[in-house]
N, C-alpha and C positions, 0 to 999 in steps of 0.2 A: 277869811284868809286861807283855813288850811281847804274851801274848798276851789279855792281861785289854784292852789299849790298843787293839791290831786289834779285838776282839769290838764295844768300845764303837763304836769308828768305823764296824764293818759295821753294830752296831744303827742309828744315826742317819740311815747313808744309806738304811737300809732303811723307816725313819719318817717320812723324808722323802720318800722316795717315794709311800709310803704314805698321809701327808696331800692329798699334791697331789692323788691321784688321787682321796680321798675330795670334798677342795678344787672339784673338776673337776667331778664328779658333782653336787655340789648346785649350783654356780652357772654351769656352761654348762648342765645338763638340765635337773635338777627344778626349780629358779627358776624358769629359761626357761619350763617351763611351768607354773607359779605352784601347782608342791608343795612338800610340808612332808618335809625331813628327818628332821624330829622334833626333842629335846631345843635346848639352847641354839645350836647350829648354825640350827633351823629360826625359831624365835624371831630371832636375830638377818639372818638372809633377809627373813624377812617384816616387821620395821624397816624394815631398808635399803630396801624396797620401796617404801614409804609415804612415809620421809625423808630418803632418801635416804645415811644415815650410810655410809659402808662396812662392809658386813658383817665382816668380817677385824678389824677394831679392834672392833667392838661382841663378838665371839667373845672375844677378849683379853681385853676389859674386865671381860664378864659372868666369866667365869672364874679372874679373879685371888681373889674372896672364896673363892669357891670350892675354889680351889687351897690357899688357907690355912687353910681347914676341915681339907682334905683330909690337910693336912701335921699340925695340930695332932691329928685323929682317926683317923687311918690309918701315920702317918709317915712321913718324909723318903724314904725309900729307894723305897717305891714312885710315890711324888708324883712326881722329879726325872724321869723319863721322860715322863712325862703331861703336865709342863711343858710341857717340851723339843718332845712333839706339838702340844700346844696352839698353842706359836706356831709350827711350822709351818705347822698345818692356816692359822691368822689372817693369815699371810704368802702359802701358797699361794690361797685366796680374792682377797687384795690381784690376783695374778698373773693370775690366770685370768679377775677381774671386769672386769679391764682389759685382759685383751690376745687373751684366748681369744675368740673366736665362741660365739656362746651355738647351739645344738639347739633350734629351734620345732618341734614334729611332732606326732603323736599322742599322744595322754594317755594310751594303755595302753604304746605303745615306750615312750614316756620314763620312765614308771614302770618298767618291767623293767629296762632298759638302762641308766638313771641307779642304781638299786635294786645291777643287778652291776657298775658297777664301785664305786659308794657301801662293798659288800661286800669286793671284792677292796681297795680302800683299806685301811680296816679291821682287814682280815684281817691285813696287812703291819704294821701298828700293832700290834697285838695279838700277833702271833708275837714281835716282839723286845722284850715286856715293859710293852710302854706303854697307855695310850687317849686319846682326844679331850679326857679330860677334862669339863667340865658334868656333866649326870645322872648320868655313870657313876657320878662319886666319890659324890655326894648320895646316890647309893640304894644304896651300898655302906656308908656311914657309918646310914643310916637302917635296914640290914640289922643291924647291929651292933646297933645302941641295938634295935630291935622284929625279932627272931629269924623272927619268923611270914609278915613279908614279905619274903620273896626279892629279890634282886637285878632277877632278869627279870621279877620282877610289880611293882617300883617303874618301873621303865624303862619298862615298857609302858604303866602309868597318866599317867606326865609325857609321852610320846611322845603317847600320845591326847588329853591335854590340847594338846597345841601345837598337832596337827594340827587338831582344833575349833575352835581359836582362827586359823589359816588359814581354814579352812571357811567360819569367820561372817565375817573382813578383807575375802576374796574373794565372800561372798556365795554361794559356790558349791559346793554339797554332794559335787558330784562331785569337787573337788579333795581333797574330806576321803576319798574312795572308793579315788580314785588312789593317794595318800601309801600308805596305807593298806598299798595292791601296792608300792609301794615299797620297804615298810621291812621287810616279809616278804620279798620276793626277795632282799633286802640279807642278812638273817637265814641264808636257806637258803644263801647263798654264800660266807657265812662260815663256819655251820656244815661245807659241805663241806671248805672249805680249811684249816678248825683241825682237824677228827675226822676228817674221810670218809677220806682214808686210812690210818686206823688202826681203823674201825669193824671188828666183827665180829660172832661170835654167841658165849655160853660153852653149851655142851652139858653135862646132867647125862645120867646112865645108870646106870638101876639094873639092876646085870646079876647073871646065875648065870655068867658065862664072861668074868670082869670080866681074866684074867690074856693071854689070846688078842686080845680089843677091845683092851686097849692096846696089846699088842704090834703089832699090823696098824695102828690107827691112827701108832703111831711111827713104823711102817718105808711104810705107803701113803702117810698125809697131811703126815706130817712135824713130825706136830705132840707134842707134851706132853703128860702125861696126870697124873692128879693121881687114887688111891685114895683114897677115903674110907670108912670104914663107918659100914652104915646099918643100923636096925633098923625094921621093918616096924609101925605101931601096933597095926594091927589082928591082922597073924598072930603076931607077935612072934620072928618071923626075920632073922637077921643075914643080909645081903645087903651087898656091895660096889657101894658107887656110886667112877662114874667122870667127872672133871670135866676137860674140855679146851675151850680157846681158840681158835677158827677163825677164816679169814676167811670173808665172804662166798660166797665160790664154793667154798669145803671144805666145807661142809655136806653137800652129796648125797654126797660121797666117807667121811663118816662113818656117814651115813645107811646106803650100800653093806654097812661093812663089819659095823655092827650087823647089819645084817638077814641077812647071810651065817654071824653064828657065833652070833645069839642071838634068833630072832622073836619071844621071849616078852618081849625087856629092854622097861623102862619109858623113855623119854626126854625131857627136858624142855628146850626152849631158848629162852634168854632174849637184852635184847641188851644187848652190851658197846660202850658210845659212843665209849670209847677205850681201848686198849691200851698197855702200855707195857711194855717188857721184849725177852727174847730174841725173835727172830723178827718181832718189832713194831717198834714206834716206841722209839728210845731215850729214855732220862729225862732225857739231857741236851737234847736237842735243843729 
């Protein structure tokens, strides 16, 4: 129990953090230089711009139907987190629209710069379970109901729409250019910080000397190795495939040892976005 209680409390501070900085990023950078976020975050910016509203309360606002969508079509258990960021993120806006200094600079920094830490925000939201909220749930429920749109092809289409609807407010195409570098550098920063260290390659290997490759791979790369058999379509020979999980920089060290006890094997390698297991990233984590 008290360690179910600790977990909960490190998640909170850890989304709390995590909105602020997201919080930070949109309204001392990319505001300041009159880009789009994207989804209901960027929508309620470019409001508050116009009318002043506070963005923090129009973020809450727009998101409460939202969240009850969410609850009625996703349920409870994953909503309560998403919550709980939501009004962070709408509090840490309040925080930062009024006490923080806004970043005037160049429109390519602030797109990057706003973009990483926009990402690293995010990324903190997202490791302990939670999100922002807005689109996410919309295009996670509209994933459900129509199979054939993806999650990241709903998101991208409502993020395009906001940023156009910045683009035309501000009259100014290059804003819509900007965002654009924004939300993509935001993307790759997330992407590193949820997968990149756990990215890798999986090696196939069709070998005649399938019992030596693994053996050298176990004791050189340290890695696992997985027999399979294969049968050839066209010769109609049984051959042994071998299927192992590397990181990044193992590759040439398997490459080595192929090429030392079999120049004939076949090898194919694909790639693994995340791992999970021994040697990797844990499942609980």
């Amino acid at each position: 129990m008290k360690r179910k209680v600790f977990k909960w409390i490190l998640d909170l501070i850890i989304i709390a953090i995590g909105s602020f900085l997201y919080a930070l990023s949109v309204s001392a950078i990319l505001d300041a230089n009159m880009l789009s976020a994207g989804g209901v975050t960027g929508i309620s910016t470019l409001v508050h711009r116009f009318t002043g509203i506070p963005s923090g309360l129009l973020v809450f606002i727009i998101n409460i139907p939202i969240i009850i969508l969410g609850i009625v079509k996703l349920g409870g258990k994953f909503i309560l987190k998403t919550a709980i960021a939501t009004a962070f993120v709408s509090l840490s806006l309040e925080i930062t629209e009024s006490f923080i200094p806004i970043y005037k600079t160049d429109s390519i920094l602030a797109a990057i710069f706003g973009g990483m830490i926009m990402g690293l925000g995010l990324s903190l939201v997202f490791m302990r379970g939670g999100t922002t909220g807005g689109v996410d749930i919309i295009a996670k429920v509209i994933n459900r109901r129509f199979r054939h749109l993806t999650v990241g092809r709903v998101l991208l289409t409502m993020d395009g729409v906001v940023i156009l609807l910045t683009a035309l407010a501000y009259r100014n195409i290059e804003t819509a250019l900007y965002s654009v570098i924004a939300i993509f550098v935001s993307s790759k920063v997330m992407d590193t910080l949820l997968y990149g260290s756990d990215k890798g390659k999986i090696i196939y290997i069709v070998t005649t000397n399938p019992d030596e490759i693994s053996k050298q791979i176990i004791e050189r790369v340290g890695r696992g190795v997985t027999m399979l058999s294969a049968k050839g379509a066209y010769t109609g020979k049984e051959r042994q495939m071998l299927m192992c999980t590397v990181r990044l920089n193992e590759v040439s060290s398997v490459y080595s040892v192929v090429n030392e006890f079999d120049k004939t094997a076949f090898i194919v390698v694909g790639e693994a976005g995340e791992i999970i297991g021994e040697g990797f990233k844990s499942i609980n984590s």
